[in-house]
LUMKE-457380 format. One record per residue (C-alpha): residue in three letters; z, y, x. Coordinates in Angstrom, 2 decimals, decimal comma, always signed. Layout:
N
ALA;Z;Y;X $
...
//
This chain:
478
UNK;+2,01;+6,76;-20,31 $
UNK;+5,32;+7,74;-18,93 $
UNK;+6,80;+9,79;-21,69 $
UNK;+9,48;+11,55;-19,45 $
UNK;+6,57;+13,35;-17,39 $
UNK;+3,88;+12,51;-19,34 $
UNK;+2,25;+11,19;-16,28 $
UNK;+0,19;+8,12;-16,33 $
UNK;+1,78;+4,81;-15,30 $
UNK;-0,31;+2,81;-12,75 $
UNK;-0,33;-0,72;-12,53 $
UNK;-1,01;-2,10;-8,63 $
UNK;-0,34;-4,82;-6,62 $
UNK;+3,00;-5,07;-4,02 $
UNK;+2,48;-7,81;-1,53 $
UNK;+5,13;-9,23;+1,54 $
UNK;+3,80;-7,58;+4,57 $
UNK;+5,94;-6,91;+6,80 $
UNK;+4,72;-5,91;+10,13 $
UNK;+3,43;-2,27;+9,59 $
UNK;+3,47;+0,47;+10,47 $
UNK;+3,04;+0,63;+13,90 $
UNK;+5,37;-1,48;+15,63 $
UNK;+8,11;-1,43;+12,75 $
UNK;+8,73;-2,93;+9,62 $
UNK;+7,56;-2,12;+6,05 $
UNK;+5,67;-3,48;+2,91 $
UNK;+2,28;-2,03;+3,45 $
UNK;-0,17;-1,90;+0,35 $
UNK;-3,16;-0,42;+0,07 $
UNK;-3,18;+0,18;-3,77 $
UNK;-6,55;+0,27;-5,10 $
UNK;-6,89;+2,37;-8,47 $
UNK;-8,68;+5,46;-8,55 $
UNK;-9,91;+5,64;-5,59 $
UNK;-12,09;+8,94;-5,34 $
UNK;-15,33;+8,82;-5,06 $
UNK;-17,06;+10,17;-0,71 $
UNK;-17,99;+13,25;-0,70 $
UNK;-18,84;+13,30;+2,66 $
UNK;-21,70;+10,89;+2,39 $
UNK;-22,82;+7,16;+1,69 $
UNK;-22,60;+5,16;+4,92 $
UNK;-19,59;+5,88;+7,23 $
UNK;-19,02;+4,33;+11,19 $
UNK;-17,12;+4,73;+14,07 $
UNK;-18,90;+6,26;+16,83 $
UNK;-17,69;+5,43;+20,08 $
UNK;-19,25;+6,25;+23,61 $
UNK;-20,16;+3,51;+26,07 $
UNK;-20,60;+4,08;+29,43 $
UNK;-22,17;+0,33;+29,65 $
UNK;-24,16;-0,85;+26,29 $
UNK;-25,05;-4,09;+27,23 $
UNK;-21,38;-4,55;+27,92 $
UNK;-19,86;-2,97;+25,08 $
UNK;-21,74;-5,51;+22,63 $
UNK;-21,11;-8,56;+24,43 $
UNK;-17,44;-7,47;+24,17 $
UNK;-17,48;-6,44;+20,21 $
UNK;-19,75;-10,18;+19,74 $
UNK;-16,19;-11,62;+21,37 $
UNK;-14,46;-10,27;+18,39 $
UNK;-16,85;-11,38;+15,49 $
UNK;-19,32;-8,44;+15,62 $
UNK;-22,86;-8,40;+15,89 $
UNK;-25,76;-6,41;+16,80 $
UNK;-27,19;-4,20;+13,49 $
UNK;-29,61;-1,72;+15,30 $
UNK;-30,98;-0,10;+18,30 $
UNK;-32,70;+2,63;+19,58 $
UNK;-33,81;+4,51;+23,12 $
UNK;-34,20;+8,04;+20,83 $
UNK;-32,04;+10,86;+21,23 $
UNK;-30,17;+8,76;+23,56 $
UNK;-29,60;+5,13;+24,12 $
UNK;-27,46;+3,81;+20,95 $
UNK;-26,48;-0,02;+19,35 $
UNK;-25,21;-0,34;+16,04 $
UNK;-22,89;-3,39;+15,60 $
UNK;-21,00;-4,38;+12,15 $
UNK;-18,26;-7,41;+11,62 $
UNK;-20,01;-7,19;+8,00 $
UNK;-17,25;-4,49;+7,07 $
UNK;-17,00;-2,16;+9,67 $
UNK;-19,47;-0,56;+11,42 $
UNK;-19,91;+0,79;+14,81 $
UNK;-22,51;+2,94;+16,82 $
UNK;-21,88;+2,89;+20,22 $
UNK;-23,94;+5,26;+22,44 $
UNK;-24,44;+5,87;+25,70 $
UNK;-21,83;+8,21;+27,64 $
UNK;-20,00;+7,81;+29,97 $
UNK;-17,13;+9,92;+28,71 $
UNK;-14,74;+8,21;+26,21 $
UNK;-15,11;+9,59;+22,58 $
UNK;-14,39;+8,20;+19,08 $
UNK;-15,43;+10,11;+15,72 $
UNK;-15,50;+8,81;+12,15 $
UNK;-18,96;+9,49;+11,24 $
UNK;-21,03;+10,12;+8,31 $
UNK;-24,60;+9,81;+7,66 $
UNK;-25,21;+12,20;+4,90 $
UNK;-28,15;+12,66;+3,01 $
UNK;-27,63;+16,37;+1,01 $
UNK;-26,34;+17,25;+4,61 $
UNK;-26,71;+21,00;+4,21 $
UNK;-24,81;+21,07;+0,66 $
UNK;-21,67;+18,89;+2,44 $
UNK;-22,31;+21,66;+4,99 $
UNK;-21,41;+24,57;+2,55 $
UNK;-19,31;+22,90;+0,64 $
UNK;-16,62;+22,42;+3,59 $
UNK;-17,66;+25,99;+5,08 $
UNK;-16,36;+27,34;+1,83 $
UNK;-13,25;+25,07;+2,13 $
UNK;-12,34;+26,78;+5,11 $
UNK;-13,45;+23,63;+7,68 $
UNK;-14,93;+25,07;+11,34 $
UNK;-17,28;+23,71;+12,58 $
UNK;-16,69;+23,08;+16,91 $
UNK;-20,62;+21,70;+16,94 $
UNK;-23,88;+22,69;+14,47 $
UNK;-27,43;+21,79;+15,03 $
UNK;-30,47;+23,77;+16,82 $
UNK;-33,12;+24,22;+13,94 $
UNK;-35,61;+21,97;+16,59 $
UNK;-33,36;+19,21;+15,86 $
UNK;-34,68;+16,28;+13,50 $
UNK;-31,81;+14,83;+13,31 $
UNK;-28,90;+17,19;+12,07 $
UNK;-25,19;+16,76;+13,83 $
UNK;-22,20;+18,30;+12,65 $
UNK;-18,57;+18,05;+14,31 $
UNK;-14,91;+19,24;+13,48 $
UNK;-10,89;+17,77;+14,33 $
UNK;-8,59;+17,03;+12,20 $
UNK;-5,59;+19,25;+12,99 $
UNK;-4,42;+16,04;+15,39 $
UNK;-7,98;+16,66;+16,87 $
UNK;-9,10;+13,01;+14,90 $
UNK;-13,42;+13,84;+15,85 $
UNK;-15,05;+13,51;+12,65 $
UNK;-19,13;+14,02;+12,72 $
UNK;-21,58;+14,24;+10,30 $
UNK;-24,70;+13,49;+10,88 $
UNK;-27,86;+13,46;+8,58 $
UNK;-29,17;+10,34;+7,30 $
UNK;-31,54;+7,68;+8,87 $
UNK;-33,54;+5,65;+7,60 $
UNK;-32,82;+1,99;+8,18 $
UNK;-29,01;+2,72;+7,90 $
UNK;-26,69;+0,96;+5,38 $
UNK;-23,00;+0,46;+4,41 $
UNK;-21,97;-3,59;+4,95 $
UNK;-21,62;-5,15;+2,25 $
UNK;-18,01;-6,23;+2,87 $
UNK;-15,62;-6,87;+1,31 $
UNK;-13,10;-5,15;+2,97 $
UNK;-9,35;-4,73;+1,94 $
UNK;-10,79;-1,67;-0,40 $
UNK;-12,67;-4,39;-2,26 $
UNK;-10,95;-7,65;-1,90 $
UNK;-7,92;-9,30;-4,39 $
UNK;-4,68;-8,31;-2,46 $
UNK;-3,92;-12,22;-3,20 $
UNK;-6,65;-12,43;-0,83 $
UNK;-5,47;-11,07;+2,02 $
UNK;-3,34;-14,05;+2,70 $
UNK;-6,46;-16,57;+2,67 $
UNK;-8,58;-16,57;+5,76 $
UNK;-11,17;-18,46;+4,50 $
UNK;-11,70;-14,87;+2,49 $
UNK;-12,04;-12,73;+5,68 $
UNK;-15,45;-11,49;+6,70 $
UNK;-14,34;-10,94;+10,13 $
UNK;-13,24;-14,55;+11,61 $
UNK;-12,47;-13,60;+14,46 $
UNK;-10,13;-10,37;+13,89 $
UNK;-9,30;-10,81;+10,13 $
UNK;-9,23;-8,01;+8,12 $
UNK;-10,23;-4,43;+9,05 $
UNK;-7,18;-2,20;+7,66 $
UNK;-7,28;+1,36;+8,68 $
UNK;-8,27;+3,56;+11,90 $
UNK;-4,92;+4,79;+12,83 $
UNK;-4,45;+8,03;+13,49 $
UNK;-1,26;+9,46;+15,12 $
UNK;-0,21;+13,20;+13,07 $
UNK;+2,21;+15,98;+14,16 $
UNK;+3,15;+17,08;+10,65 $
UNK;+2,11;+14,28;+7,70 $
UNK;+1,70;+16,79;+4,85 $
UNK;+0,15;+19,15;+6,61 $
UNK;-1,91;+16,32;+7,61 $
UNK;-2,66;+14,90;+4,31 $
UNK;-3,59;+18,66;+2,67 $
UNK;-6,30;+18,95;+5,39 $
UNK;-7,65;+15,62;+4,68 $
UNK;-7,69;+16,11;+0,98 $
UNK;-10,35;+18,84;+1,44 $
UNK;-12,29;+16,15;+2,45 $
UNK;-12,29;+14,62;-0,10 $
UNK;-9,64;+11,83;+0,77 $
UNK;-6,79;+10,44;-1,49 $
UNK;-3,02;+8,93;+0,06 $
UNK;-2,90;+5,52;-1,51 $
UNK;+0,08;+4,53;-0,65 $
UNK;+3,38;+6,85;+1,48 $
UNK;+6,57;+5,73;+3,16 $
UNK;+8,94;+7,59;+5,01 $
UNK;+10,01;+3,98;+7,35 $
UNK;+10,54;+3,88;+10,10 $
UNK;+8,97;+6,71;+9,83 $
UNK;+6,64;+9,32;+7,43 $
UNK;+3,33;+7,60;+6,84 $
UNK;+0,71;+7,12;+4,44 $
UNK;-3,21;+5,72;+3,99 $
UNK;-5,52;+7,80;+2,71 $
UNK;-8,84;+6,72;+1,70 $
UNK;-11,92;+8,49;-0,13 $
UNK;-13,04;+5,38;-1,53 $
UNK;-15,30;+4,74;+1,82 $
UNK;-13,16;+4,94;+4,80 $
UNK;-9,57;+3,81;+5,68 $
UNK;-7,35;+6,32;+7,66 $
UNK;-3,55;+5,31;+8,38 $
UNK;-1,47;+8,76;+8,81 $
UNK;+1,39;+7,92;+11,11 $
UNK;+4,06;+10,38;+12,02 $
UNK;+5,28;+9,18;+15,47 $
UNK;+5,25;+9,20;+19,27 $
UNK;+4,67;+5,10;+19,10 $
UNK;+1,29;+5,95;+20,08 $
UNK;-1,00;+8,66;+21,13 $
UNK;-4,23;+7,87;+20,11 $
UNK;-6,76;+6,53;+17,17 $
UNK;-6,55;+2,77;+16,85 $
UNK;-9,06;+0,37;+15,24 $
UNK;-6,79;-1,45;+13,23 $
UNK;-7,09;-5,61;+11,85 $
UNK;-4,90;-7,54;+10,08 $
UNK;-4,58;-11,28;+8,98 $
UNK;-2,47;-14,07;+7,82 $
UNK;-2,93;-16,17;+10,84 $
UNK;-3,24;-13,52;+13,65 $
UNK;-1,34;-15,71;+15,91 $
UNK;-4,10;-18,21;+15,82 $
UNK;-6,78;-15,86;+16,05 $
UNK;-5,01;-14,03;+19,35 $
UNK;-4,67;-17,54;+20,81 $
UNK;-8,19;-18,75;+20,08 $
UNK;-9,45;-15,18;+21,74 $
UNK;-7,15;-15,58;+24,83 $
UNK;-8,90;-19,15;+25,09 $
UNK;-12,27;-17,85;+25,18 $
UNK;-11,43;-14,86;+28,16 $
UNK;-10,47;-11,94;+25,89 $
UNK;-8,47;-9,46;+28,66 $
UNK;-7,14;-5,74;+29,21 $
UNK;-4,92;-6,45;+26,38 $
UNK;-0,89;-6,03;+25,86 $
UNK;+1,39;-8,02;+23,49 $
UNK;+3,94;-6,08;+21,57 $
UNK;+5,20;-8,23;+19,19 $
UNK;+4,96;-12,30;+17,80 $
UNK;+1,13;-12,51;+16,74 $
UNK;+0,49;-8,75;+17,69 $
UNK;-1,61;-7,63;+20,36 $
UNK;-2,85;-3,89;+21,21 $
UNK;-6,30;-4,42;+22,80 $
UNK;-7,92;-1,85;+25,47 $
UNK;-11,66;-1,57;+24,93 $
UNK;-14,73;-1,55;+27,79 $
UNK;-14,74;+2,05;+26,32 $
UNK;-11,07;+2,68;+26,49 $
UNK;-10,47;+2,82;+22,84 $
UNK;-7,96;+1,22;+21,52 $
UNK;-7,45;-1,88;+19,06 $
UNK;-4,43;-3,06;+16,69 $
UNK;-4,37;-6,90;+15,82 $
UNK;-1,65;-7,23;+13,83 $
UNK;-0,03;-10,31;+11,69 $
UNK;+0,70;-10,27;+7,99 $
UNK;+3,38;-11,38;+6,19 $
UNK;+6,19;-11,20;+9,63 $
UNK;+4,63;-14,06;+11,65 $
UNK;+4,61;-16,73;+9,07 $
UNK;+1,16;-18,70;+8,64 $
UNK;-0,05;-18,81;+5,31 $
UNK;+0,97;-22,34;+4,37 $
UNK;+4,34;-21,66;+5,00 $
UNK;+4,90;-19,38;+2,34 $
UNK;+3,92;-18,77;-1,77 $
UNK;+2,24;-15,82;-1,72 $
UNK;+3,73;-13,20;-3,81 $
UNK;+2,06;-10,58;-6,03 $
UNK;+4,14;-8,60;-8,53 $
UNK;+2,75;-5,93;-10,94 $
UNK;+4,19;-1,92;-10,31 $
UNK;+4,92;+0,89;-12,56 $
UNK;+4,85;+4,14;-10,40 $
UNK;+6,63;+7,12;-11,68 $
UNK;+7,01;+10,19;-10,13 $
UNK;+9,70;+9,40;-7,84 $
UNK;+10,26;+5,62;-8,03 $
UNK;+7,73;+2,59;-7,93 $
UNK;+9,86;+0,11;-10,65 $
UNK;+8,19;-3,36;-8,96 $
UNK;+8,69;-6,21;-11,64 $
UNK;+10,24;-9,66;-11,14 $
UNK;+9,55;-12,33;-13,48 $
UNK;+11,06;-15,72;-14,10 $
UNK;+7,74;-17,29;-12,17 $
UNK;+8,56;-14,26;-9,37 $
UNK;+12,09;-15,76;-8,98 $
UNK;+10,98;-19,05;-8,41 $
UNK;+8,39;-18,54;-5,95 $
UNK;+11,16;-16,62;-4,03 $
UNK;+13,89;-18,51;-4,50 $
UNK;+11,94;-21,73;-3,12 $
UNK;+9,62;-20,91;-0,58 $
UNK;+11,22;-17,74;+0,72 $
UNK;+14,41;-17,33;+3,27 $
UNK;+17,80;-15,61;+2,79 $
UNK;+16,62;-13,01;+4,92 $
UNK;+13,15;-12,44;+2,68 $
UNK;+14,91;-12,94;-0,75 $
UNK;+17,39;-10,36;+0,36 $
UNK;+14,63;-7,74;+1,58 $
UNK;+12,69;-8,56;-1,91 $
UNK;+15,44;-7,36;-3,86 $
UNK;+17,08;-5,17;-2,31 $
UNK;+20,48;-7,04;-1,55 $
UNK;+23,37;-5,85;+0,47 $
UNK;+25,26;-8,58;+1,97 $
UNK;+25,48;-12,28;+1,30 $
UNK;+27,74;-12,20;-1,22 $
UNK;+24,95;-10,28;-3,49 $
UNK;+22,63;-13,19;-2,79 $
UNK;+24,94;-16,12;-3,79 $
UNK;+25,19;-14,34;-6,83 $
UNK;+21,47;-14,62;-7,60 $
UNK;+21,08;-18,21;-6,10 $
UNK;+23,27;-19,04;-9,02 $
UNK;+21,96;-17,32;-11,39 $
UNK;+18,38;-18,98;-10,64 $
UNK;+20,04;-22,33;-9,92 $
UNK;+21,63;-22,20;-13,15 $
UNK;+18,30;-21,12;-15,32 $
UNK;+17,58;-17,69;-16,58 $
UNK;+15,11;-18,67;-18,91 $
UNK;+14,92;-20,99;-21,99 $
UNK;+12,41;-22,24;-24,78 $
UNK;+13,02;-19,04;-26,60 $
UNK;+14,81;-16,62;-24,38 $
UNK;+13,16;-14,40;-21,11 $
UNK;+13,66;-11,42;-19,00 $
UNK;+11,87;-9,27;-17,02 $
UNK;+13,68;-6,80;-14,38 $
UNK;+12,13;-3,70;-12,36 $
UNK;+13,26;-2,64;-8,86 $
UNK;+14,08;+0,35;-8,59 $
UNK;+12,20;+1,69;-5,05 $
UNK;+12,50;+4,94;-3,54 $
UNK;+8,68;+6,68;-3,00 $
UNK;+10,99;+8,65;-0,25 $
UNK;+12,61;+5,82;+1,63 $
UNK;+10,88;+2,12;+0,34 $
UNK;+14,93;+1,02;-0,34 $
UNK;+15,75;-0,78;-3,38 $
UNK;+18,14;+2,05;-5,19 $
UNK;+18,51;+0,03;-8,35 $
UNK;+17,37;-1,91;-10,99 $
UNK;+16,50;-2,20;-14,50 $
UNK;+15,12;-3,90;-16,80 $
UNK;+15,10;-6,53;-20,23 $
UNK;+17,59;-9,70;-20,29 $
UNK;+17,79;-11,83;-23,75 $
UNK;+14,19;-11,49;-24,10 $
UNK;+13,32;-13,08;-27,65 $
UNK;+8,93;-12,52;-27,70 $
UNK;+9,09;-14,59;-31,33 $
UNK;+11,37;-12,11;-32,39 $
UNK;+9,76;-9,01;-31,08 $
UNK;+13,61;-7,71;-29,13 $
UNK;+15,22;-7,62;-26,16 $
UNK;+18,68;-6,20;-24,64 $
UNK;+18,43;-3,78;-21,87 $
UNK;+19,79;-3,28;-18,84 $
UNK;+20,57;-0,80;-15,62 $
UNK;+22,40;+0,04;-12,77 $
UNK;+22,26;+1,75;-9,60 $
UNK;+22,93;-0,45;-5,92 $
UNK;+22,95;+2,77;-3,73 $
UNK;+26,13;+5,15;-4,66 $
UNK;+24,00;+7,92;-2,93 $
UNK;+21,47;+8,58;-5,07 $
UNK;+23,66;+8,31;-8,24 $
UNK;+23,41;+11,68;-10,27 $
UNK;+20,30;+12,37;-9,18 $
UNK;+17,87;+11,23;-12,88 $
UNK;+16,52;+8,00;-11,55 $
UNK;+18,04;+5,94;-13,97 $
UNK;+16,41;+8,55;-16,54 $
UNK;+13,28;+8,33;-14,82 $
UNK;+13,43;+4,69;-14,48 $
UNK;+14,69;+3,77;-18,10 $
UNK;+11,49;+6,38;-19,69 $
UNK;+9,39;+4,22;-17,96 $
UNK;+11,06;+0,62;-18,91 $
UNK;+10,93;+1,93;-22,56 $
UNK;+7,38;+2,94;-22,84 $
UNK;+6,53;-0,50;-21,35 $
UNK;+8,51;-2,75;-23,70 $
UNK;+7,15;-1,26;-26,35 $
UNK;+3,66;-0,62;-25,29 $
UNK;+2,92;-3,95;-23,02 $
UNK;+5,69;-6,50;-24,26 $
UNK;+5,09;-6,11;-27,70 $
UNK;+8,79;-5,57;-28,68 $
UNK;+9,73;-3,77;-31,69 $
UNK;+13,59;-3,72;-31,12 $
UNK;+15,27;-2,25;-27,68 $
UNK;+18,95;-3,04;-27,59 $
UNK;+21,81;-1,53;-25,48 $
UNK;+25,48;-3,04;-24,75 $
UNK;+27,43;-0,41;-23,50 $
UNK;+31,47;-0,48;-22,20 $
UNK;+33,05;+2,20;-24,32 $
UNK;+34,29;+3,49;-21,04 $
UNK;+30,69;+3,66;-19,09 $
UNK;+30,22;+7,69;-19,86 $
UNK;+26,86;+7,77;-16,94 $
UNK;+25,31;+4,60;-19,40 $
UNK;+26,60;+6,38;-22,64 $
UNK;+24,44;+9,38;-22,01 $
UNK;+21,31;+7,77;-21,06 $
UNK;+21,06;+5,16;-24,10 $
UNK;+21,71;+8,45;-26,75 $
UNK;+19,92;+10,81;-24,25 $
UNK;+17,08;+8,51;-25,47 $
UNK;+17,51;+8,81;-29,13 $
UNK;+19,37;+4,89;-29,23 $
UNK;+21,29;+4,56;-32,33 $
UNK;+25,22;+3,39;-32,47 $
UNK;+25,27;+0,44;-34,56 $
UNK;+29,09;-0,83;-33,94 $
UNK;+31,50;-2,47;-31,70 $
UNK;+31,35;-5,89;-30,64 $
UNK;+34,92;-6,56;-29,75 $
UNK;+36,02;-8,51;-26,36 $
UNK;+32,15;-9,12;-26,02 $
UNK;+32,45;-9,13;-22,04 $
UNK;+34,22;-10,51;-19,03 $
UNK;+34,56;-8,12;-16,27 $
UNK;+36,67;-9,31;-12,95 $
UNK;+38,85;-11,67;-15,68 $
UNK;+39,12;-8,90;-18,12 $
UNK;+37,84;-8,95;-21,30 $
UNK;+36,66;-5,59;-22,71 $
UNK;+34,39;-4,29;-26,21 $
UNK;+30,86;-3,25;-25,99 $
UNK;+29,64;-0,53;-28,14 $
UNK;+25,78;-1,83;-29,92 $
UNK;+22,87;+0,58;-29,76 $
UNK;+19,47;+0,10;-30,42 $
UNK;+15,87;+1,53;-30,76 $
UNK;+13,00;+0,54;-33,06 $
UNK;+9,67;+0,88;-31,82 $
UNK;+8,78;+3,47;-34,82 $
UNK;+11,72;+6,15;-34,03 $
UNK;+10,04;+5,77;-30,57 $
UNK;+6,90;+6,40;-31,44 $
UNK;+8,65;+9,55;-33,09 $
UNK;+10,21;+10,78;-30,47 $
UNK;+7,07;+10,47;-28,07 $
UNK;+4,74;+12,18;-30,78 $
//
């Protein structure tokens, strides 16, 4: 619990991806807790209109899919799945994509968005048997529901909903050979807030915003992926795949006659379909292969403005030896060179001994994804149940603002509650009047003065001692 806004702390994944969203660069994570549970209904495709069947499935088989279903009645239909996503493609001649339902209360999903205020553009005729229902999204996203039939199931998966993020990185874990990893239909929005309100009467949940290089977010209602995206880039909804070793997959589909396709990027292709729908195959982790690099997984504590992602010692090694300047510097959130010499030494020289740890938080903007800060525990003694405690704040811009508050609440509550410490302590210049404030803002008591304790720039200076004991916190917090 996060005792500043009594909001509860989540603890995710954060993974090095680097090529999303669309065409740009960011970390994208789909972050898995509480996911809601569909309201919409149990089994959920993409419907897309074929003017050629026969052709349509010979080019999904291309790209690891396989036939599921198929039927002459109402009109001529194939159901294919990759074993996570599935698709019914029927025959029309005029292009068309929904995300469908199959629903089996359909008339109490019926009333229940009617009463939400959702119009309907297309309703049944009571002689149907089988009951369609269709609607936009406010960027005119086609979204049908249609009852249930029999015969009809979800795959299995997993999908990125269901798998280990550590997973992503290993393609022997994909489903989908061929295309990797199914990560969102992308959908291009006017106004993302707007966007996201309409979706949430849907039932649907953002799991994850950024506002680089532009405002985004994914949104899921524990059934279906949807990427929200902001931008001109592109004007249409995208079937979107992702995987460790794109590159290879891209080449091994360009060897076997894949075509109508357009390369925007190293190991990133943007595929025109039979149907002329679109498709996104796009590379994880910025064109490296998976054996290059040490995957990376780091635990987050989201508060309401910040996600504080923790580094370890065993964090710092994997970065410091298998990553590049340029990664290391993205990582944490460094400004120039001389910023990363600085923590080359540090992890040349050892930050850790027998008795002795630390563990540091990065402070990230929700707003912009930019490292703002950091925080965190140095002269971590477990046997002794204590550990000093650090802050400061990289980007002079967002100073004065209460993200060091709102960062430090959260630091607090998890040394005491996950590290098992029983003694916070503060060293504090008697000059440092912003640090001052927040270590007695937090009910730290002044202990003394350890004379000439610190170097700064060749000049020695005191530090004033404060501390907090785990029971005058759980005071404060009752």
């Amino acid at each position: 619990m996060d005792r500043s806004t009594g909001k509860v702390v989540l603890v995710v994944q954060d993974i090095l991806l680097n090529n999303f969203p669309i065409f740009g660069n960011s970390n994208y994570t789909i972050r898995m807790e509480n996911l809601p549970t569909p309201i919409l209904g149990k089994i959920t495709a993409l419907t897309i209109a074929s003017p050629d069947l026969e052709a349509s499935l010979a080019y999904y088989r291309q790209l690891g899919f396989s036939e599921v279903f198929r039927a002459d009645w109402p009109f001529p239909w194939i159901q294919v799945s990759d074993g996570v996503l599935l698709i019914m493609l029927r025959k029309d001649p005029k292009p068309y994509i929904a995300l469908t339902y199959y629903v089996d209360k359909i008339d109490s999903v019926i009333k229940d968005l009617e009463a939400k205020g959702i119009k309907f553009e297309q309703k049944p005729k009571k002689t149907d048997t089988i009951k369609r229902y269709l609607f936009r999204s406010p960027d005119g996203l086609n979204i049908s529901l249609v009852s249930i039939v029999d015969g009809f199931y979800q795959p299995k998966g997993p999908g990125m909903l269901q798998m280990p993020p550590e997973d992503y990185f290993r393609p022997e874990k994909y489903v989908n050979k061929v295309c990797g990893l199914f990560g969102e239909l992308a959908h291009p929005v006017t106004d993302l807030e707007k966007s996201i309100e309409f979706w949430e009467l849907l039932g649907f949940k953002a799991v994850s915003r950024f506002a680089s290089p532009y405002p985004w977010a994914i949104i899921s209602d524990g059934l279906s992926i949807v990427g929200l995206h902001q931008t001109n880039e592109f004007a249409y909804p995208a079937i979107t795949y992702f995987a460790a070793d794109m590159g290879q997959k891209i080449a091994a589909l360009k060897k076997v006659g894949l075509k109508n396709f357009k390369e925007k990027g190293p190991s990133e292709i943007v595929l025109t379909t039979p149907e002329e729908q679109h498709i996104f195959l796009f590379n994880l982790g910025g064109g490296q292969e998976p054996a290059q690099k040490e995957l990376i997984t780091t635990d987050i504590i989201e508060t309401e403005r910040l996600l504080l992602k923790v580094v370890t010692p065993e964090v710092m090694d994997k970065l410091h030896s298998t990553y590049s300047d340029e990664d290391i510097m993205s990582f944490l959130g460094l400004n120039d060179m001389e910023e990363l010499e600085v923590e080359k030494n540090k992890w040349r020289g050892g930050r850790t001994t027998y008795r002795s740890s630390f563990k540091l938080f990065l402070m990230v903007s929700k707003e912009t994804g930019k490292v703002i800060g950091q925080a965190g525990f140095h002269n971590w003694y477990a046997m002794h149940q204590r550990s000093e405690m650090g802050y400061n704040m990289k980007d002079d811009g967002e100073k004065r603002k209460g993200y060091m508050k709102e960062a430090v609440a959260a630091i607090i509550a998890h040394g005491f509650e996950q590290m098992g410490l029983n003694r916070i302590e503060a060293m504090v210049s008697p000059h440092n009047v912003a640090s001052l404030k927040v270590v007695r803002g937090f009910g730290f008591t002044e202990e003394g003065t350890l004379r000439e304790h610190f170097c700064s720039n060749g000049v020695l200076g005191d530090s004033i001692c404060f501390s907090l004991l785990k029971r005058e916190y759980e005071v404060r917090g009752s």
